[in-house]
TORLO-44811 format. One line per field, with one value per residue (C-alpha): residue number from 1; x, y, z. Coordinates in Angstrom, 1 decimal, padded with zeros to 4 digits. Each point is the difference from the previous one (the first is absolute). Example, Ala and Ser with C-alpha at 12.3 -4.5 7.8 and 13.67 -1.06 7.14 Angstrom:
<pts>
k <- [1, 2]
X <- [012.3, 001.4]
Y <- [-004.5, 003.4]
Z <- [007.8, -000.7]
</pts>
This chain:
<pts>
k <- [1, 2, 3, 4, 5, 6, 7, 8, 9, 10, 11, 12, 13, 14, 15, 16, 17, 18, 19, 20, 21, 22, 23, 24, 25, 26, 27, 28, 29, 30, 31, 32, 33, 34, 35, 36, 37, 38, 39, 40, 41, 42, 43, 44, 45, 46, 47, 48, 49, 50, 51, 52, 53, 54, 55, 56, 57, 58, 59, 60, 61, 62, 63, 64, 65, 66, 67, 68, 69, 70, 71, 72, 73, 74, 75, 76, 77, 78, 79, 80, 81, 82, 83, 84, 85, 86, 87, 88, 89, 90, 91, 92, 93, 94, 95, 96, 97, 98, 99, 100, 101, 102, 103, 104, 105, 106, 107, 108, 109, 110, 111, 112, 113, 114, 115, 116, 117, 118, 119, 120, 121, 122, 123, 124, 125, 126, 127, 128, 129, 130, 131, 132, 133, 134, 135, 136, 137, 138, 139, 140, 141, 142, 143, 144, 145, 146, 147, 148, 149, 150, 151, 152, 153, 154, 155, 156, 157, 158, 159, 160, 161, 162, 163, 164, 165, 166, 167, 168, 169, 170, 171, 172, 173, 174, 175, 176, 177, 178, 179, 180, 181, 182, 183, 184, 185, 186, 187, 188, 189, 190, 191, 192, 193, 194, 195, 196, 197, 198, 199, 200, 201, 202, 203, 204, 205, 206, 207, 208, 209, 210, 211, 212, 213, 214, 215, 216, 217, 218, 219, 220, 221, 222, 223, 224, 225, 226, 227, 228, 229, 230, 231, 232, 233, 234, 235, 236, 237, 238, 239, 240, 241, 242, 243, 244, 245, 246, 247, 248, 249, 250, 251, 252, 253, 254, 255, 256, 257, 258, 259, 260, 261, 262, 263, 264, 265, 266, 267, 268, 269, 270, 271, 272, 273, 274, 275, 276, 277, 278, 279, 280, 281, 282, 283, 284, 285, 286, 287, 288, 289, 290, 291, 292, 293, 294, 295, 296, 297, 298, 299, 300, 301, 302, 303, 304, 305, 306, 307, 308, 309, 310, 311, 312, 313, 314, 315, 316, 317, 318, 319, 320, 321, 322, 323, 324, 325, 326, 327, 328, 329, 330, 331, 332, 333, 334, 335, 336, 337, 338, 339, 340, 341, 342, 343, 344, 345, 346, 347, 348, 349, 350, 351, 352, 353, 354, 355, 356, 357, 358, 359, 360, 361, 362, 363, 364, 365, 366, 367, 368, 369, 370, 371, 372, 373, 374, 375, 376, 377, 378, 379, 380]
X <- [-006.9, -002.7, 001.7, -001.8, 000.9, -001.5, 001.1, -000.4, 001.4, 000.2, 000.5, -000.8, -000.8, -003.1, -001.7, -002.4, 002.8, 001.4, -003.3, -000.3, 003.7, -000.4, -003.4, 002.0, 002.7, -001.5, -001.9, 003.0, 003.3, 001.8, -000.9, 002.1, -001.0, 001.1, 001.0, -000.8, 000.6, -002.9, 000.9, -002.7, 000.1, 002.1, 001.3, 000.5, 002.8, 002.4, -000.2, 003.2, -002.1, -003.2, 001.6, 001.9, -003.1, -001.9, 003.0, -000.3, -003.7, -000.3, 003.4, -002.1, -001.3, 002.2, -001.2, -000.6, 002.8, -000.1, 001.6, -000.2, -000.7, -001.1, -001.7, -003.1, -001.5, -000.8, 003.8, 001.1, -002.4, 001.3, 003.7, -000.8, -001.3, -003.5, -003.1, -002.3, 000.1, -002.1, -002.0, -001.2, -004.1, -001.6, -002.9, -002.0, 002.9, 002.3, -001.4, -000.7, 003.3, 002.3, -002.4, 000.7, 003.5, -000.2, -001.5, 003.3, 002.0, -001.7, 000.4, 003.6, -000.3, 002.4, -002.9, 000.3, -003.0, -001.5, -001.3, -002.0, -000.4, -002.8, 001.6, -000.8, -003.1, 001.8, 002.9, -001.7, 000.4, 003.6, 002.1, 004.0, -001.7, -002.1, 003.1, 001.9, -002.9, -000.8, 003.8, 000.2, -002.5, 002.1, -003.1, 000.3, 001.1, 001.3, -003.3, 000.5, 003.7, 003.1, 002.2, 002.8, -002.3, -001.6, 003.6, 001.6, -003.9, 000.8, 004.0, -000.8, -003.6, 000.3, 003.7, -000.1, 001.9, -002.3, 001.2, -001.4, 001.9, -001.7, 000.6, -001.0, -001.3, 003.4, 002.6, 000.5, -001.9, -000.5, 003.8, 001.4, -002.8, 001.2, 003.9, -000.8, -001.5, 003.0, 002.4, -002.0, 000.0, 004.0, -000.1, -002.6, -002.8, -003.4, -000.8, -003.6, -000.9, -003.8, -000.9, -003.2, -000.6, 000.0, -002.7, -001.8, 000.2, -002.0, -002.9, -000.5, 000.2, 000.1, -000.9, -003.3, -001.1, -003.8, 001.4, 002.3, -002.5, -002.1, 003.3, 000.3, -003.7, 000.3, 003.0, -002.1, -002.6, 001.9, 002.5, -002.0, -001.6, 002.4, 003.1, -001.5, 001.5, -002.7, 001.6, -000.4, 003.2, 001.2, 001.7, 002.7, 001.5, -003.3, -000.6, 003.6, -001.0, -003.1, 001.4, 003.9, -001.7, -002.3, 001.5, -004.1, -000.2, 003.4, -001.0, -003.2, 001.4, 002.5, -002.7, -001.9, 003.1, 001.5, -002.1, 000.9, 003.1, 000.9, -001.6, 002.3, 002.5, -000.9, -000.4, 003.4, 001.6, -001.5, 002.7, 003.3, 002.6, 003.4, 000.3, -003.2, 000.4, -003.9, 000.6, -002.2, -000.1, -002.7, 000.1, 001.7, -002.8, -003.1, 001.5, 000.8, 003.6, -001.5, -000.1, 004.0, 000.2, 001.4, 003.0, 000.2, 002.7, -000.5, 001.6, 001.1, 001.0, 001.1, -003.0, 001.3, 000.9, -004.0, -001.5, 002.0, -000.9, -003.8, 000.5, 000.7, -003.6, -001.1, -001.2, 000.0, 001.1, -003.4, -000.6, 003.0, 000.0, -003.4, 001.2, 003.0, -002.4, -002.8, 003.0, 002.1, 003.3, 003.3, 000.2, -003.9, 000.4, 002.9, -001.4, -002.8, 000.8, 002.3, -003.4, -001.8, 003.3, 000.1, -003.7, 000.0, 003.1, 001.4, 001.5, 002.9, 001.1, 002.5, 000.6, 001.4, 000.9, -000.5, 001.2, 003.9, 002.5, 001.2, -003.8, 000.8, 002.1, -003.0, -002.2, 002.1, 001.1, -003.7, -000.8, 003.1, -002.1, -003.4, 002.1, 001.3, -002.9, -001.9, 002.8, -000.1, 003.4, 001.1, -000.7, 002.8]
Y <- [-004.9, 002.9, 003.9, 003.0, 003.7, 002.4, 003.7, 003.2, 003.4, -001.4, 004.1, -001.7, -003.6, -000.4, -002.9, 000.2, -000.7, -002.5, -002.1, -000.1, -001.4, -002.3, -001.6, -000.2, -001.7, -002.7, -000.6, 000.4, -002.1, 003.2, 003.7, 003.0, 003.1, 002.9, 003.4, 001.8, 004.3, 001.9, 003.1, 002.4, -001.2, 002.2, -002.4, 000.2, -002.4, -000.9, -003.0, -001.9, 001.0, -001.5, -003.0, -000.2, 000.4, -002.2, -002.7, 000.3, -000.1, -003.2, -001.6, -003.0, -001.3, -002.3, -000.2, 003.6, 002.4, 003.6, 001.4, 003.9, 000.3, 002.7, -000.6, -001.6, -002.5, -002.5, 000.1, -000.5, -003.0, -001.4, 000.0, -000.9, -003.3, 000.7, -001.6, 002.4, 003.8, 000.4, 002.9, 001.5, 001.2, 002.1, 001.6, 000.2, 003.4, -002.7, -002.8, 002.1, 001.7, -003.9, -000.7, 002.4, -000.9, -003.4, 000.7, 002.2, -002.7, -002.5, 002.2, -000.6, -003.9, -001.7, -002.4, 001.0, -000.1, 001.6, -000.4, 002.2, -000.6, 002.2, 001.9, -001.0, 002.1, 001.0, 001.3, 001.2, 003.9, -000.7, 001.8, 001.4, 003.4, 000.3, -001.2, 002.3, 002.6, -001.0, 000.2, 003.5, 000.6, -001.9, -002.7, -004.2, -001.9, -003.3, -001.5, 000.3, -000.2, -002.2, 001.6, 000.2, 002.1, 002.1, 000.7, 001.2, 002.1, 001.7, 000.7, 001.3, 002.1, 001.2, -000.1, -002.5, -003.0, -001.1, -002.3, -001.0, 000.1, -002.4, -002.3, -000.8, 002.9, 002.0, -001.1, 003.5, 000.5, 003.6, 000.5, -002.1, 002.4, 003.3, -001.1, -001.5, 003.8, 001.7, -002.5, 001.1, 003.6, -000.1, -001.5, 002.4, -002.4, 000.2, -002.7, 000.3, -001.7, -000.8, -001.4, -002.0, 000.2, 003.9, -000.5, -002.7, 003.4, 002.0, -001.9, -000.8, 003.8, 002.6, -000.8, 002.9, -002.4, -001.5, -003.4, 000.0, 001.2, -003.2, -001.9, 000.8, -000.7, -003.3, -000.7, 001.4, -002.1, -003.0, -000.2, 002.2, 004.0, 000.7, 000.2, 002.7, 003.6, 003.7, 000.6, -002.7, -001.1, -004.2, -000.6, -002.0, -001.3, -001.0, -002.1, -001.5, -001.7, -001.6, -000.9, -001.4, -002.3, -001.5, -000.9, -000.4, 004.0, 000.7, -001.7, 002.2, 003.1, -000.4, -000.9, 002.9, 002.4, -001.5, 001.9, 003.6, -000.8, -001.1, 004.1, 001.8, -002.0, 001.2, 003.3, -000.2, -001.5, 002.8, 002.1, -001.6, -000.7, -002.1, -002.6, -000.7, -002.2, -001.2, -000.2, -002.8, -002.8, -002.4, 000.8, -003.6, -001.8, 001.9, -000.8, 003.6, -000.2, 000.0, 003.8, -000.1, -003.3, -002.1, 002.6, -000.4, 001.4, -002.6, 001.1, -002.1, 001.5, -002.0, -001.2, 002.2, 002.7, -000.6, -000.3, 003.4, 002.1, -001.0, 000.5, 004.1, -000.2, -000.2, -003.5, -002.5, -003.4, -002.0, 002.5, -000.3, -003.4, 000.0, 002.5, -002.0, -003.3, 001.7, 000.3, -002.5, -000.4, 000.7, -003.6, -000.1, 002.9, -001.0, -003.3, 001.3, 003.0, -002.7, -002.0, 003.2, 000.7, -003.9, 000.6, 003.5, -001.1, 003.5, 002.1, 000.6, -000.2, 002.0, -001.3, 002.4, -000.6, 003.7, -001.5, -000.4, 003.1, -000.2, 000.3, 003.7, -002.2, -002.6, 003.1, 001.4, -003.4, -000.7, 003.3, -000.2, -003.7, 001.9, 002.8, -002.8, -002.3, 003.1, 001.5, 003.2, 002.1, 002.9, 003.3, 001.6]
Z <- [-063.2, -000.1, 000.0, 000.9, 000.2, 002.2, -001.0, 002.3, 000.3, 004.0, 001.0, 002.4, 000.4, 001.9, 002.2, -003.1, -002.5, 002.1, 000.5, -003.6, -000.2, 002.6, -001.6, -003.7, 001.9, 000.4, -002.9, -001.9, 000.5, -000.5, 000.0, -001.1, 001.6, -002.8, 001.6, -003.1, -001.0, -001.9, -001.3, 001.0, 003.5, 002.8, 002.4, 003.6, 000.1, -002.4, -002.2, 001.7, 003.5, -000.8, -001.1, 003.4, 001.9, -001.8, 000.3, 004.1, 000.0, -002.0, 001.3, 001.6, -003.5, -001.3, -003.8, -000.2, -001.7, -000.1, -003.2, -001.4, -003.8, -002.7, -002.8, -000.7, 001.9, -002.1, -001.4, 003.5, 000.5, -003.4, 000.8, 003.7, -001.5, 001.5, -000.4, 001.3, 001.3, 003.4, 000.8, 003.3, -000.7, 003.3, -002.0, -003.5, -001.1, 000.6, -001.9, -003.0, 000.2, -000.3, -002.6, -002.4, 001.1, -000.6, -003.5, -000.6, 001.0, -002.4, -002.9, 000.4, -000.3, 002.4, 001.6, 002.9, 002.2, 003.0, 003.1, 001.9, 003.9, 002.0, 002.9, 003.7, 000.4, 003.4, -001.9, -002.6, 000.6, 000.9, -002.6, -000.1, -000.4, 002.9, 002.1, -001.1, 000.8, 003.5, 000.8, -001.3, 002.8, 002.6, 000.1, 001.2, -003.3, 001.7, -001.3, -003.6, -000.8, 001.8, 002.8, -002.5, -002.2, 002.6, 001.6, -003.7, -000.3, 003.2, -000.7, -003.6, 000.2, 003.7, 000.5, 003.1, 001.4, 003.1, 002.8, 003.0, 003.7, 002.3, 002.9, 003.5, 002.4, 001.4, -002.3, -001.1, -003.4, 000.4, 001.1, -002.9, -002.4, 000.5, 000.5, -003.9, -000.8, 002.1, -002.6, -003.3, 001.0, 000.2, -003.3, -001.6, 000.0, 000.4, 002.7, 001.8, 003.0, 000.3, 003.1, 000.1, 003.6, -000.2, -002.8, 002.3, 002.9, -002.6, -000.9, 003.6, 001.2, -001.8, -004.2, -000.2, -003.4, 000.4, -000.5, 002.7, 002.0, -000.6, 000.1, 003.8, 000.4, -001.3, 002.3, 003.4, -001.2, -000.5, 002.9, 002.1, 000.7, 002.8, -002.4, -001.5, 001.7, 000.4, -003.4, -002.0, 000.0, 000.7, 003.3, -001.5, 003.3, 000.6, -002.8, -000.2, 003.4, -001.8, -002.8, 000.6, 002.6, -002.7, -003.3, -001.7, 001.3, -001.4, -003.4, 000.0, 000.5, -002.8, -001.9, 001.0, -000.6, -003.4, -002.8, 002.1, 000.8, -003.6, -001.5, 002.5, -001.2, -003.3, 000.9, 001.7, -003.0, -002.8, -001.3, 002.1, -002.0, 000.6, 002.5, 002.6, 003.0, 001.3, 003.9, 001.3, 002.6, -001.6, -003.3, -000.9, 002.5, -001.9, -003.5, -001.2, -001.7, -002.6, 000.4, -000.5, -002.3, 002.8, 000.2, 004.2, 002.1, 002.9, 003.6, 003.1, 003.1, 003.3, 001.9, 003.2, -001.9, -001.5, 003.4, 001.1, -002.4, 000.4, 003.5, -001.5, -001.0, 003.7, -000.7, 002.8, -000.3, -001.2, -002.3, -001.5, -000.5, -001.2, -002.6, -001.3, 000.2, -002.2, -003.0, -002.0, 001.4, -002.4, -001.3, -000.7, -001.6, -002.4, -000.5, -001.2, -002.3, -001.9, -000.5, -001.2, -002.5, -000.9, -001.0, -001.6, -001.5, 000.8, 002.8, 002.4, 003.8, 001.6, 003.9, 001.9, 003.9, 002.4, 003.0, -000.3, 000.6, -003.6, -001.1, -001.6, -002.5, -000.5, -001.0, -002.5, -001.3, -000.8, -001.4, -002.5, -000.8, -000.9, -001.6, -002.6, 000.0, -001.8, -001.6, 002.1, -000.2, 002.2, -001.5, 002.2]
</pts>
């Protein structure tokens, strides 16, 4: 049988790292991915942390093995048993960099050889380094590293544990929010609430930026010039009778919406520290957990208790249903986060019913969950 080792600092493991694994894997029967500790390196994590993450991010490939070592290399690949060492290549510094590595491992005459694999050129600028610099700047990283990485990025560089709360229209999501930041701030806690919607209200009205500017252009434009007020600003009520009664106008304006809606987030998310709940009704429907690594606070609420508290919003009946027919329902929603958690192979859902009279139990119940799930502990 054919043995390869793969060796990285993995501080962190990257989608770069892990395409190389993923190719060695099978052209090797097995491959040992080596966790390995260079001395004139500072690292982020520790070496018993990297190898955790690393372990979670490659837990699908059955004849890989994640093991830490120190050393050299080529001793590590001679007592592994190892026929060959494997090496990731994105650009010529690389290439000439493993081979004056390769000709130091030759000079210690083990016979092991080496194999170099070119880097994906569309994950070739992909590197642990610039991860760790674009979350230092609270920037989108989902792209180049796993959820389980990006979540232990966020909880170690910007001091954050991100979840989302979410369900159907009227269910209470903004209630359940600031009851969760009333709980934290008993507790000495820092938990934010950012609601989405509120950050939808901006760009629509009142954000002075050129580009939101054109943003509300291009929705006049598309959906039509009498939505747009003497001011400038969107007629929201307006628009949400176009749209929730066309589900192609719907998916358009989300479209329209997503890359704005995702640099207030940004914005929003810059310098908070502790817990942050992301208030949002279609953020499971337009594929954004992501933005809290599947970590969803999913609420229910009694479909008359729904209906009555829509009914607040001085909505009549059609619109209402048109509004609770233009989201997932509770069990969509479920099913599918477990799909996008299945596939990501990481994340968490919390269900938490508003509607029955012991619900001020529920809430706190769930809170104590995320409070353990992150290893938060009262300061008071």
């Amino acid at each position: 049988m054919s043995k390869a080792i793969y060796a990285m600092s993995a501080d962190p493991i990257t989608f770069g790292h892990l395409d190389i694994i993923k190719r060695a894997s099978i052209i090797f029967d097995e491959l040992v991915v080596g966790i390995g500790v260079n001395p004139s390196k500072n690292y982020l994590f520790s070496l018993e942390e990297r190898t955790y993450l690393t372990r979670q991010a490659l837990s699908k490939l059955n004849n890989v093995e994640v093991k830490s070592f120190q050393g050299l290399l080529v001793d590590f690949a001679y007592e592994s048993g190892a026929d060959a060492i494997v090496k990731g290549v994105r650009n010529p510094t690389d290439f000439a960099y493993e081979t004056n590595l390769l000709r130091l491992g030759d000079s210690q005459d083990l016979g092991i050889d080496t194999m170099l694999l070119i880097a994906n050129p569309k994950l070739a600028h992909v590197s642990s380094s610039a991860v760790k610099q674009i979350q230092k700047e609270q920037g989108l990283i989902h792209e180049y590293v796993p959820l389980n990485v990006k979540q232990a990025l966020e909880e170690k560089i910007s001091s954050q544990h991100i979840v989302i709360v979410t369900g159907e229209i009227g269910v209470g999501k903004s209630y359940v929010s600031e009851q969760f930041c009333q709980l934290g701030e008993k507790m000495g806690l820092e938990v934010h609430n950012i609601e989405l919607d509120n950050l939808t209200h901006q760009i629509y009205q009142e954000l002075p930026q050129a580009k939101y500017k054109q943003i509300r252009n291009t929705i006049a434009d598309n959906f039509g010039q009498e939505l747009k007020n003497e001011d400038g600003s969107i007629d929201r009520q307006g628009l949400g009778e176009i749209v929730f009664d066309d589900y192609e106008k719907l998916t358009e304006l989300n479209e329209i919406m997503k890359q704005p809606l995702l640099v207030r987030i940004r914005r929003e998310l810059y310098g908070k520290k502790g817990l942050i709940l992301l208030n949002a009704a279609l953020v499971i429907e337009t594929e954004m957990t992501y933005l809290a690594n599947n970590n969803v606070c999913l609420i229910k609420a009694d479909k008359e208790i729904q209906k009555q508290r829509l009914m607040q919003r001085d909505l009549d009946q059609r619109q209402i249903e048109r509004r609770i027919g233009s989201q997932y329902n509770f069990t969509k929603k479920k099913s599918y986060m477990k799909k996008m958690i299945e596939r990501d192979q990481f994340g968490h859902i919390w269900t938490l019913d508003n509607s029955i009279e012991n619900k001020q139990d529920n809430i706190k119940a769930v809170f104590s969950q995320m409070l353990d799930y992150f290893k938060l502990k009262s300061k008071n």
